[in-house]
C-alpha positions as CSV (number, residue, x, y, z in Angstrom):
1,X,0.0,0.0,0.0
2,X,1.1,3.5,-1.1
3,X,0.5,6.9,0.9
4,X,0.7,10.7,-0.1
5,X,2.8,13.0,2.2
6,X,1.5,16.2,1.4
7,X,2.9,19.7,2.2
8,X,0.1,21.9,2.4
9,X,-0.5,25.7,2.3
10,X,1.6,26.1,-1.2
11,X,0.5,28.2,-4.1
12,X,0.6,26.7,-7.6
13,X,1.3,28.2,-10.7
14,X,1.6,26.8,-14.6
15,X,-0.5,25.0,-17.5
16,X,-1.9,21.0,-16.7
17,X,-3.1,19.3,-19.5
18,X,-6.2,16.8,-18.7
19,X,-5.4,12.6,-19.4
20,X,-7.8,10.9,-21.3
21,X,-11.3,10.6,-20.0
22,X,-11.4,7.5,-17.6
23,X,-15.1,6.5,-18.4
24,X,-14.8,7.2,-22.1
25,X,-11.8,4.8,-22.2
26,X,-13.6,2.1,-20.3
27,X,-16.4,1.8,-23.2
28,X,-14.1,2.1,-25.9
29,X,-11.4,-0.5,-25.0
30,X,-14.6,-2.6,-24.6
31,X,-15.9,-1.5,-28.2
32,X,-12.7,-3.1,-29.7
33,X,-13.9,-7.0,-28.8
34,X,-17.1,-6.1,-32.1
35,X,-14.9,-6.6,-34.8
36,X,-12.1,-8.6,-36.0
37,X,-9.7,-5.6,-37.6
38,X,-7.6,-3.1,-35.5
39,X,-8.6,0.0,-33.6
40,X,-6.4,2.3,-32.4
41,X,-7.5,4.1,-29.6
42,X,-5.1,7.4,-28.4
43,X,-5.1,9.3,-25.8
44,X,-5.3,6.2,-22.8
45,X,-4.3,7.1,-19.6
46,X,-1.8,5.3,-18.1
47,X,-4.4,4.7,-14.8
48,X,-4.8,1.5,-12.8
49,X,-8.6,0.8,-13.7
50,X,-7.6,1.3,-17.8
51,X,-4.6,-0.6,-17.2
52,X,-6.3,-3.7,-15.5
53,X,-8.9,-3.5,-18.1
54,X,-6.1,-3.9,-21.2
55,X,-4.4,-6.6,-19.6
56,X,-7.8,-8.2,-19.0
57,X,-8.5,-8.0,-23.0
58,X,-4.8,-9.4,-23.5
59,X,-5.7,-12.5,-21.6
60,X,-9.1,-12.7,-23.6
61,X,-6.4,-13.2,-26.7
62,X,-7.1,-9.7,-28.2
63,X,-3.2,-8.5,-29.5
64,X,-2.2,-5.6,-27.8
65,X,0.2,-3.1,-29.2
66,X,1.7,-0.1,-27.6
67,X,2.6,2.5,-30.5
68,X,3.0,5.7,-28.7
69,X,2.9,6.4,-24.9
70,X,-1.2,7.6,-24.9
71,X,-1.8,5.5,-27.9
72,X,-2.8,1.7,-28.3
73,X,-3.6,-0.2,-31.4
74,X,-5.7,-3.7,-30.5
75,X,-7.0,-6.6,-32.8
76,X,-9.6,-8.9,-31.3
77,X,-9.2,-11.3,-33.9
78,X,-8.4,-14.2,-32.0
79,X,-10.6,-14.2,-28.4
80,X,-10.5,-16.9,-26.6
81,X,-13.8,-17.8,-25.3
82,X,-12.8,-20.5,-23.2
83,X,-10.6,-18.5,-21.1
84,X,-13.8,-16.9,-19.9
85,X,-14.6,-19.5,-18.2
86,X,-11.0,-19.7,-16.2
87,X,-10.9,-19.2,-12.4
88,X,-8.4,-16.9,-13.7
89,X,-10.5,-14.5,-15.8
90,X,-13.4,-14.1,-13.4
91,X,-11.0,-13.4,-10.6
92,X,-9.7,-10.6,-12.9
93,X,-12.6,-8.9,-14.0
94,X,-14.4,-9.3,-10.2
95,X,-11.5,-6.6,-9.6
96,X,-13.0,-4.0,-12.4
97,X,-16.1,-2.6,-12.1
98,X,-15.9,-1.2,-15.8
99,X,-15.5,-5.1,-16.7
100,X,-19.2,-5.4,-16.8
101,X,-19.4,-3.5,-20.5
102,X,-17.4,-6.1,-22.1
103,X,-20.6,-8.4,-21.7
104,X,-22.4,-6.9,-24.4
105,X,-19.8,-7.2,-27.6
106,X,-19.3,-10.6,-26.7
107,X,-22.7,-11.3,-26.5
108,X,-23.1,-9.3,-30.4
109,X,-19.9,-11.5,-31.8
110,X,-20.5,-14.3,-30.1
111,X,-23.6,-15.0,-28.8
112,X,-22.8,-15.8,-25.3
113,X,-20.7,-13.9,-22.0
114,X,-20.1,-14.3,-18.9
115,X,-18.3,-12.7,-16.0
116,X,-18.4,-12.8,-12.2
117,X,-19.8,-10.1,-9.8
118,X,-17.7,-6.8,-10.6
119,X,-15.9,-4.3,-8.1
120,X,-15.0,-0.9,-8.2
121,X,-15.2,1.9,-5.7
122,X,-17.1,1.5,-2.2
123,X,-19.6,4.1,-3.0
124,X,-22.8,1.9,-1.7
125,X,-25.4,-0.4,-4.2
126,X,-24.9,0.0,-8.1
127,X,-26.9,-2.3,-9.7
128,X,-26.8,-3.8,-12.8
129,X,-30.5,-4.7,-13.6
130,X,-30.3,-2.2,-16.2
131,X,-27.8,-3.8,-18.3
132,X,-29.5,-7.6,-17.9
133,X,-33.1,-6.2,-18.8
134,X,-31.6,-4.9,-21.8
135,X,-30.1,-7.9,-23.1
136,X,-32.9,-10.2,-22.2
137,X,-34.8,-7.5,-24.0
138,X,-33.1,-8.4,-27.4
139,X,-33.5,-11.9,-26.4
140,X,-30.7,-13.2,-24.1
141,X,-31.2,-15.5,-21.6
142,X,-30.0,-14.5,-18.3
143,X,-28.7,-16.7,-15.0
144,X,-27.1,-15.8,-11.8
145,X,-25.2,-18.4,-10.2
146,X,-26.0,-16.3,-6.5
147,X,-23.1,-19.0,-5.2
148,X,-20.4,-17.8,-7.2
149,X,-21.7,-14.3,-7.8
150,X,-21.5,-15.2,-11.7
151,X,-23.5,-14.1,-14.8
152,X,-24.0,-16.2,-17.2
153,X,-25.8,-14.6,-20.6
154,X,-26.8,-16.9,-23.9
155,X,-27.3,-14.5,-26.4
156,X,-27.1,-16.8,-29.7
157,X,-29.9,-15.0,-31.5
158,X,-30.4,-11.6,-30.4
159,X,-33.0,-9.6,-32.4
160,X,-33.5,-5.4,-32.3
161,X,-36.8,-4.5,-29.8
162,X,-37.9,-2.0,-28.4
163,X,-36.7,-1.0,-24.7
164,X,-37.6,1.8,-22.1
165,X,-34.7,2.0,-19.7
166,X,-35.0,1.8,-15.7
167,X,-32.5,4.6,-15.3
168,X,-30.3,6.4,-17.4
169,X,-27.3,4.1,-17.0
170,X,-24.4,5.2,-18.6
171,X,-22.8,1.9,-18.6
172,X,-26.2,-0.3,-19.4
173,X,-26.8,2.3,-22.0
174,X,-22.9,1.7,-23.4
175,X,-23.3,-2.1,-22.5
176,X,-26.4,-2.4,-24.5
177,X,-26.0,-0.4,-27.5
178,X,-22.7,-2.3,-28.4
179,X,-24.9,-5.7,-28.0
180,X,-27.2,-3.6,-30.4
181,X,-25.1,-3.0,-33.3
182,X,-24.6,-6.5,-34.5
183,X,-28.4,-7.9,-33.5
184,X,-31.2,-8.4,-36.2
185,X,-33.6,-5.8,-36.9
186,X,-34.0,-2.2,-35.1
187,X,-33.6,-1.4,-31.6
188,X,-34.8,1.4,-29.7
189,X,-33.5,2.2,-26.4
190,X,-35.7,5.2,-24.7
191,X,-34.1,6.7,-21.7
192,X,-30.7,6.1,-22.7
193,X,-27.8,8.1,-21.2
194,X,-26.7,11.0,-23.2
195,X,-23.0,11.8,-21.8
196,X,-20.4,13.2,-24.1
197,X,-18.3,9.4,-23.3
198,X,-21.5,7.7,-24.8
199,X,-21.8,9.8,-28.1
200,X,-18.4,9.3,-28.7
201,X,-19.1,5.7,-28.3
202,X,-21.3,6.3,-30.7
203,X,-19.7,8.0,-33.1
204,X,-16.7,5.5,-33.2
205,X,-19.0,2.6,-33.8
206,X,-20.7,4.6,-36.4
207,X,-17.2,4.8,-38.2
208,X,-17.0,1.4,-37.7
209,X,-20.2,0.4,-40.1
210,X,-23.0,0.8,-37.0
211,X,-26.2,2.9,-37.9
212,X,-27.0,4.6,-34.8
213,X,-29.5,7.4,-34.8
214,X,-30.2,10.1,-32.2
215,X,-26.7,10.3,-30.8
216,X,-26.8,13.0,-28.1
217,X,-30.2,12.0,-27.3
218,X,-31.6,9.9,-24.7
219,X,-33.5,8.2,-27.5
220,X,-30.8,5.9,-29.7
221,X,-32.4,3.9,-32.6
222,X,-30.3,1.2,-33.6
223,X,-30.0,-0.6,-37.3
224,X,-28.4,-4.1,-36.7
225,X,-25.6,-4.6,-39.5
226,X,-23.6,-7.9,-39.6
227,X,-20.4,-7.2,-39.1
228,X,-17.9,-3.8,-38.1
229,X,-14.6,-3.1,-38.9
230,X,-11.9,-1.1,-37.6
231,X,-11.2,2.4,-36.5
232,X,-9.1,5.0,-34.9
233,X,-10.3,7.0,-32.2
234,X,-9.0,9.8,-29.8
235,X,-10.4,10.2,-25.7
236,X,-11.8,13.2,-25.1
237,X,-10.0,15.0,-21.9
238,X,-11.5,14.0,-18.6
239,X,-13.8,16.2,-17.2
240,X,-13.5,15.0,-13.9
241,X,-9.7,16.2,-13.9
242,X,-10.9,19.4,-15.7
243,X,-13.3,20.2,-12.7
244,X,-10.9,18.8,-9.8
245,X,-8.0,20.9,-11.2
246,X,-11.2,24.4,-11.0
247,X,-11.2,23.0,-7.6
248,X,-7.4,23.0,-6.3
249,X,-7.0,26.3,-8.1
250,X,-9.6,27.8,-5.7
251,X,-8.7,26.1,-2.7
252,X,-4.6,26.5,-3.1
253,X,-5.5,30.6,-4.0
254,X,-3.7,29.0,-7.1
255,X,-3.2,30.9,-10.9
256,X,-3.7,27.2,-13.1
257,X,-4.5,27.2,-17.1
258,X,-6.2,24.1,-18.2
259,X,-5.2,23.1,-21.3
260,X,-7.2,22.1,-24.2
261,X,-10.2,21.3,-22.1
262,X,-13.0,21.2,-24.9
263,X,-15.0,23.3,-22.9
264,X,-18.2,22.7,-25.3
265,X,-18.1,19.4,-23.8
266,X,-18.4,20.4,-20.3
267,X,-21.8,21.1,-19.8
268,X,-22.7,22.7,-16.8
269,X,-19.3,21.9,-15.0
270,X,-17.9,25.1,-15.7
271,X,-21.1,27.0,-14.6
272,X,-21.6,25.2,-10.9
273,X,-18.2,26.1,-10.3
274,X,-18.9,29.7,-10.9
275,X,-21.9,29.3,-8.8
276,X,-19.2,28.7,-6.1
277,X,-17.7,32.2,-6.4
278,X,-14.5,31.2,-7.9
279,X,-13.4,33.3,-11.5
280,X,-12.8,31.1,-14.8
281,X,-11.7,32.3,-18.0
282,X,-12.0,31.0,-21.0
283,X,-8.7,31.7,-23.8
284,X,-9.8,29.5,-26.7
285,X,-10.0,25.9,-25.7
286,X,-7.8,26.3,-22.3
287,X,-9.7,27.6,-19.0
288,X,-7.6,30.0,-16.8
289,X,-8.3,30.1,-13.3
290,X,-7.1,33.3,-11.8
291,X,-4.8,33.2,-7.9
292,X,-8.1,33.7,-6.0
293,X,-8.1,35.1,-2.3
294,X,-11.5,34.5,-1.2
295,X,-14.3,33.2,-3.1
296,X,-18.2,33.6,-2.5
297,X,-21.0,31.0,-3.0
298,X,-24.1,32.5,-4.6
299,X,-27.3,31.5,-3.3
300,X,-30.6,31.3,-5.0
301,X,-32.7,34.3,-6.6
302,X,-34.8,34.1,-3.6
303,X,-31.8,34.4,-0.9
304,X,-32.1,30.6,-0.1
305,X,-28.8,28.5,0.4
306,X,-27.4,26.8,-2.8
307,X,-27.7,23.6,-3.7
308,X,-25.6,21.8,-5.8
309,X,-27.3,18.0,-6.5
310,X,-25.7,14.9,-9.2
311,X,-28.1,14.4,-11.8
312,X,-28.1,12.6,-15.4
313,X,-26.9,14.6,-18.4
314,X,-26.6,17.4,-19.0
315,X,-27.2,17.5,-15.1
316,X,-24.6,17.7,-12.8
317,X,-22.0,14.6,-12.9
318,X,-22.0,12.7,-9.6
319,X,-18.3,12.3,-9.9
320,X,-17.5,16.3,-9.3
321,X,-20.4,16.6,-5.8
322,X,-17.3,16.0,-3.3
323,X,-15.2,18.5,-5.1
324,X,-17.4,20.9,-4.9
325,X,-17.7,19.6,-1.2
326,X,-14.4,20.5,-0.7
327,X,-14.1,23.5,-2.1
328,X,-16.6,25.3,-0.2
329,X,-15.3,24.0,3.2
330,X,-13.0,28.0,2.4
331,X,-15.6,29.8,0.6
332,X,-17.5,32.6,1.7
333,X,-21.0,31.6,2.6
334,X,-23.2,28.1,2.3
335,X,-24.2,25.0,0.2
336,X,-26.4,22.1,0.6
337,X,-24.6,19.0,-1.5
338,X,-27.0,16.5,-2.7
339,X,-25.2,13.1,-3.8
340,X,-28.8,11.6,-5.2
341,X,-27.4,8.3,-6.9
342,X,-24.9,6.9,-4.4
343,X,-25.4,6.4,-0.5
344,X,-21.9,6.1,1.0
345,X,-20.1,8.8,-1.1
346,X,-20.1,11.2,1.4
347,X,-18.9,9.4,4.5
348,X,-15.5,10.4,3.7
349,X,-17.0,14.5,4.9
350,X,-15.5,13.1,8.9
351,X,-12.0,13.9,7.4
352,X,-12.1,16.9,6.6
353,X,-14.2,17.7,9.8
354,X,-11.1,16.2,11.6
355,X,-9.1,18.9,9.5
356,X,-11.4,21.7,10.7
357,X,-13.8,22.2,8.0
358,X,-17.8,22.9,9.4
359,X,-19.9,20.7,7.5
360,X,-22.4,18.8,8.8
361,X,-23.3,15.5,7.6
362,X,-27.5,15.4,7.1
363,X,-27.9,11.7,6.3
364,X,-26.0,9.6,3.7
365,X,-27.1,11.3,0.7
366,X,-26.9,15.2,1.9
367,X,-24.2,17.5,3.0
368,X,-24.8,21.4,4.9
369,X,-20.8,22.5,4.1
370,X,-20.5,25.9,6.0
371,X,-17.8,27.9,4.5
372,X,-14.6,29.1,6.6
373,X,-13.9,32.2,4.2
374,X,-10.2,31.2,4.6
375,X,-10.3,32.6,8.5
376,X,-10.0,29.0,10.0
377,X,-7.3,26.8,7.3
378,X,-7.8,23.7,7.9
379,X,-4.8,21.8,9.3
380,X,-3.0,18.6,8.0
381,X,-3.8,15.1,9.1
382,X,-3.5,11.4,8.4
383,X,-6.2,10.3,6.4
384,X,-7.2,7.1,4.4
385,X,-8.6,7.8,0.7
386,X,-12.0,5.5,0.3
387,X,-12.4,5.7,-3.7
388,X,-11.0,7.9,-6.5
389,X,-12.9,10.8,-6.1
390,X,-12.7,11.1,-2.5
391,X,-9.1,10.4,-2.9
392,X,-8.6,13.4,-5.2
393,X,-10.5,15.8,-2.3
394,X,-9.2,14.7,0.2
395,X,-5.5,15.5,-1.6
396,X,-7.0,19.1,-2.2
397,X,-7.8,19.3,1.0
398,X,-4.4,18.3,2.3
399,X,-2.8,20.8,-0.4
400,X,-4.3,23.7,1.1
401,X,-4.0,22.7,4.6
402,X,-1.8,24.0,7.2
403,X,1.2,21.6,8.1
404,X,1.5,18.2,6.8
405,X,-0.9,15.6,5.7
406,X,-0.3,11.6,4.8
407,X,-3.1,10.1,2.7
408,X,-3.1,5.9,2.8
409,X,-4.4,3.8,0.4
410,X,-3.9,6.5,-2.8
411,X,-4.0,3.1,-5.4
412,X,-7.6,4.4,-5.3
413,X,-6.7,7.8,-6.6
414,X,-3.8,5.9,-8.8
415,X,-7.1,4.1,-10.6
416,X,-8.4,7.2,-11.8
417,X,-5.6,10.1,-11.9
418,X,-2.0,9.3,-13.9
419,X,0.8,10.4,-12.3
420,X,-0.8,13.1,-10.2
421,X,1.7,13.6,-7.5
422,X,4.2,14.1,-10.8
423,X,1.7,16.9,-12.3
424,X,1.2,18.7,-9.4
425,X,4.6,18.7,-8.4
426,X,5.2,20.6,-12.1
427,X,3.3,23.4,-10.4
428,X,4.8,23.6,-7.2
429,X,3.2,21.4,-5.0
430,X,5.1,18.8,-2.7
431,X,4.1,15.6,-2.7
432,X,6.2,12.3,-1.9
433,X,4.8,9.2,-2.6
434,X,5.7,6.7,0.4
435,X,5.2,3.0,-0.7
C-alpha cells in the first residue's frame, strides 16, 4: 500500500493538460472485442482501472500493441472464449467494475458472455439490472449463479426490440448499445444516457459500419448490420480532472491554465463552479483560473442556500459533488450537496471535519458544508482515501491545509488520476509518494 505526504499551504502556478477521460476509455477499449480488424485508440491514460482493463483484454487473446505512450492499437481477432470460463479470468474482472461493459460485444460477436460479480469503488449499491433487462430485452437469456456471484448470458440469436430504460445508465446504455449493433432488426433504447463518453461511443461505432440514430439524445435507434470493422479514435480529456484541477486552483488561491479542455463538452461543470464564487476564464479551448483570495457561494434568486445535486446529463455529474464539497469547506457563505445516486459517497466529509472544515453530515445522501472564508485553514492530518474521487479531495484538502498531511491507500486515486503527485509537483506542490 502506497501513501501521499503532502505539504500543504503552497500556491501553484503553470498549464496541466487533462489525461484521457477514464469512463470514455472504459467503453471504448470494450468496443474493440465487435470486430475482428484493428482499432487504435489514443489518448489512454496510463491509470490502474484502464490498465487492468487492457491486460484483462490481452488475456481474452485480443493483441495488444503499444505505438505511442497515450496510444494503443488492438485486434480482437483471436478471443479466446474459453478463457472466460477460467478461475483466472473471473477473478480478474471481479476486480474491475468497468469489466461489466465487455458483456455486451461478446454477447453481439459471439452469442454468449459471462463474467463474475464486478468491483470498483465502495460508494454503496450499483446495480446492474439495467444492463441484464436490456439484453434479455433483445433476447438473451439470463442466470445468476447467487453461489459464485457469476453471470451467465446466452445470447445466440439476439433480435432489435424495443426498450424503455429503468434509469439512465451510462454503462447499461454503453453495454447495451454495443450488443445492439450487431443484432437483427432495429432497436430502440428510450431513456438512454446521453453523456459526451457515450456519443463518442457512438460516433466511433458509427465509423466502424453501426447505424446509430439520435446520438446526443436519450432516445438511440439502432440498425443491426452484420459485421464492423476497424477504427481510430481519440479520448476526449477528462472532465473530472478538468473540474478537480477548478477546484485546487480555488482552494490552493492557485493561478492554473487548463489546457485544451474542450470546454463545449463540459456542460454545466464550468457554470456550478462559478456558482461557487470562484473566477474562470475562457482563452480558446484552455480555462484559466485566476490566484483567487477568497471566493463567495451564490445563493438562489430568492436568498435561499445553494444547492448543488448529481443528476443525469446534461445534469450535474455525480463524480464532481465532493469536489465541490471540498471546495466550499474555504468559501465565503453556504451550500447544501446532494449526492442523489450513491449512499456512501459522502462518509469520507469526517476527514475533513477532523481537518477543521464545518460541514455537517444530514444523512448519507446530503451534505450542509458551511464555508470558513479562509479565516480557519484547515490543518494537516492522516487520512485514508475510500475511492477515487474522494481520494482526489481529500488530496485538495491536504494541499491547502496547514502543516503536513499523509493520505493511505492512494492506489484508489492511482485508478483514476495518472501520475498526479508528478503533475502537481510541475506546479509547485510537494508531494512524496511513500510506498
Amino acid at each position: 500500500m502506497s501513501s501521499f505526504r503532502v505539504k500543504g499551504g503552497l500556491k501553484l502556478k503553470g498549464e496541466i493538460t487533462p489525461q484521457g477521460a477514464k469512463n470514455e476509455a472504459l467503453q471504448i477499449l470494450c468496443a474493440v472485442l465487435l470486430t475482428d480488424q484493428d482499432v487504435t485508440i489514443n489518448k489512454i491514460p496510463n491509470i490502474r482501472d484502464v490498465n487492468k482493463l487492457i491486460e484483462l483484454l490481452a488475456d481474452m487473446g485480443v493483441s495488444v500493441e503499444k505505438i505511442a505512450p497515450e496510444s494503443y492499437r488492438f485486434n480482437a481477432s483471436k478471443v479466446d472464449l474459453e478463457y472466460l470460463d477460467s478461475d483466472k479470468f473471473l477473478t480478474k474482472a471481479s476486480a474491475l467494475r468497468g469489466s461489466v461493459m465487455i458483456l455486451g460485444p461478446l454477447l453481439a460477436r459471439f452469442g454468449k458472455g459471462k463474467i463474475s460479480k464486478p468491483g470498483g469503488d465502495k460508494i454503496g449499491r450499483r446495480r446492474l439490472d439495467t444492463h441484464f433487462i436490456g439484453f434479455q430485452n433483445l433476447g438473451a437469456k439470463f442466470n445468476y449463479d447467487t453461489q459464485r456471484e457469476i453471470y451467465n448470458i446466452d445470447g445466440k440469436e439476439l433480435k432489435g426490440a424495443y426498450m424503455l430504460l429503468d434509469e439512465a445508465s451510462v454503462t447499461g446504455t454503453a453495454n447495451i448499445l454495443m450488443a445492439a449493433v450487431l443484432a437483427k432488426g432495429k432497436t430502440t433504447i428510450y431513456n438512454a444516457a446521453c453523456e459526451p463518453y457515450l456519443q463518442q461511443l457512438c460516433d466511433m461505432l458509427n465509423r466502424m459500419g453501426a447505424k446509430i440514430t439520435g446520438v446526443g439524445s436519450n432516445l438511440l435507434n439502432i440498425e443491426g448490420v452484420e459485421k464492423l470493422g476497424g477504427t481510430e479514435h481519440t479520448l476526449l480529456p477528462d472532465m473530472i480532472e478538468i473540474g478537480s484541477f477548478i477546484g485546487l486552483a480555488a482552494m490552493t488561491q492557485s493561478e492554473i491554465t487548463i489546457k485544451d479542455a474542450q470546454i463545449h463538452r463540459l456542460g454545466i461543470i464550468p457554470d456550478t463552479f462559478r456558482r461557487m464564487g470562484i473566477k474562470l476564464e475562457f482563452r480558446g479551448d484552455d480555462i484559466h483560473i485566476p490566484a483567487q483570495k477568497h471566493y463567495e457561494i451564490e445563493t438562489f434568486i430568492d436568498g435561499s442556500i445553494l444547492t448543488v445535486a448529481d443528476a443525469i446529463w446534461p445534469g450535474f455529474t455525480p463524480d464532481l459533488l465532493s469536489i465541490v464539497l471540498v471546495t466550499a469547506t474555504q468559501a465565503k457563505g453556504t451550500v447544501l450537496v446532494h449526492q442523489k445516486m450513491f449512499e456512501s459517497r459522502l462518509f469520507f466529509v469526517d476527514k475533513l471535519i477532523d481537518m477543521g472544515a464545518q460541514i455537517i453530515l444530514c444523512d448519507p445522501h446530503r451534505a450542509t458544508v458551511i464555508g470558513l472564508d479562509r479565516k480557519y485553514p484547515l490543518k494537516g492530518i492522516r487520512m485514508t482515501s475510500p475511492d477515487i474521487r474522494a481520494g482526489v479531495s481529500l488530496l485538495i484538502a491536504a494541499l491547502s491545509a496547514e502543516g503536513t498531511s499523509v493520505i493511505d491507500n492512494v492506489e484508489q486515486i492511482d485508478r483514476g488520476y495518472q501520475y498526479i503527485d508528478q503533475r502537481l509537483n510541475a506546479l509547485g506542490a510537494d508531494i512524496v509518494r511513500i510506498d
